[in-house]
PLY file of the C-alpha trace (Angstrom):
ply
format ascii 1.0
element vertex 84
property float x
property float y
property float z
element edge 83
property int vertex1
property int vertex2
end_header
0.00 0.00 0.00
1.03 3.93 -0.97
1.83 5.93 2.32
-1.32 8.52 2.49
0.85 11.42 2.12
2.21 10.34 -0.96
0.42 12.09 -4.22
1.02 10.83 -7.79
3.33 13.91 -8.69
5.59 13.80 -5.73
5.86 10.15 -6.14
6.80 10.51 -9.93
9.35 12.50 -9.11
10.52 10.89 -6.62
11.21 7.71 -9.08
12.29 10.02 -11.68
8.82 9.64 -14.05
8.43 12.17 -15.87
4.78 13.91 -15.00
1.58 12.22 -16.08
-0.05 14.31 -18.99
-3.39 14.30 -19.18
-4.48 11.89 -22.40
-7.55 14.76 -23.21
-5.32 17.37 -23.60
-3.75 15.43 -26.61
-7.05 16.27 -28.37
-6.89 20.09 -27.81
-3.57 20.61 -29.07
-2.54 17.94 -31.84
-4.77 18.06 -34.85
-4.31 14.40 -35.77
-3.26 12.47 -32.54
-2.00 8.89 -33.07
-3.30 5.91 -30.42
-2.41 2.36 -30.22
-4.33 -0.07 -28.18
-2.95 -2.81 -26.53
-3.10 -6.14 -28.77
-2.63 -9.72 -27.36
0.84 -10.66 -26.81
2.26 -7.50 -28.80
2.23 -4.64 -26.40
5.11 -5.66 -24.33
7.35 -2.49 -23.90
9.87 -3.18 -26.76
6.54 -2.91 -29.03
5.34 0.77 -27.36
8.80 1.91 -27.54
9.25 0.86 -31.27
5.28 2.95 -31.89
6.19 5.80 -29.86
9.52 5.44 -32.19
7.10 6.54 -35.06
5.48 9.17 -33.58
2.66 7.45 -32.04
0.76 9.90 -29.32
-0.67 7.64 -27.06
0.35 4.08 -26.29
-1.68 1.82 -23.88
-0.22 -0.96 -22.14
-1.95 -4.48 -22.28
-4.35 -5.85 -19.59
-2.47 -6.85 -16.51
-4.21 -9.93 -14.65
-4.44 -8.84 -11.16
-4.59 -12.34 -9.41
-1.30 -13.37 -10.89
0.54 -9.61 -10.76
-0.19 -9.72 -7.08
0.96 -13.71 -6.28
3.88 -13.61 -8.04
7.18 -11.65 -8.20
7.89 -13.18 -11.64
4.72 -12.07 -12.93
5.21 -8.05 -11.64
8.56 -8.43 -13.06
7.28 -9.83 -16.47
4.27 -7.70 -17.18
4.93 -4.54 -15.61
7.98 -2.81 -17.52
8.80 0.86 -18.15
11.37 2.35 -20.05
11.93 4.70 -17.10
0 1
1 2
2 3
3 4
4 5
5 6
6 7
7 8
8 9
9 10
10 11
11 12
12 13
13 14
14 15
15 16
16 17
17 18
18 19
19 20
20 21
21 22
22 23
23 24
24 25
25 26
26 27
27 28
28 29
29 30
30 31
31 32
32 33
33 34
34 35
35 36
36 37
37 38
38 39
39 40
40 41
41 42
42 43
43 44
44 45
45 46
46 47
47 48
48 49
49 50
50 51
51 52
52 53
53 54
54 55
55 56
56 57
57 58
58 59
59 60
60 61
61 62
62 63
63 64
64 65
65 66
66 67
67 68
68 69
69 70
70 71
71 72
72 73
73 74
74 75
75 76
76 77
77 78
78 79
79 80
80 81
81 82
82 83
């Protein structure tokens, strides 16, 4: 669990993220903005990096199963992967 006094802005910087932007506002300042959804067993990161590589806006990540993410320290470490 998150200590209480811990927001999501001092906590990115805290791990060096670089701050959340809000998705919307990609809609009131691009003309065209470019979104990839997650597709089975091809949004790992190396994929998002390689879309985000050609200019892609927005890049979700795939579904993480909760059950397993929380079990097992091989499944966080497998399925939950930043470039950060």
């Amino acid at each position: 669990m998150w200590p209480d006094n811990i927001d999501d802005s001092s906590l990115s910087r805290q791990m060096g993220w670089s701050p959340l932007k809000n998705p919307v506002d990609l809609f009131d300042s691009e003309p065209i903005v470019k979104i990839c959804a997650p597709m089975v067993r091809y949004s790992k990161l190396s994929f998002r990096t390689l879309v985000r590589k050609y200019d892609c806006d927005l890049c979700y990540t795939p579904m993480i199963i909760a059950a397993d993410f929380v079990r097992s320290l091989k499944a966080r470490h497998s399925e939950f992967t930043t470039n950060q």
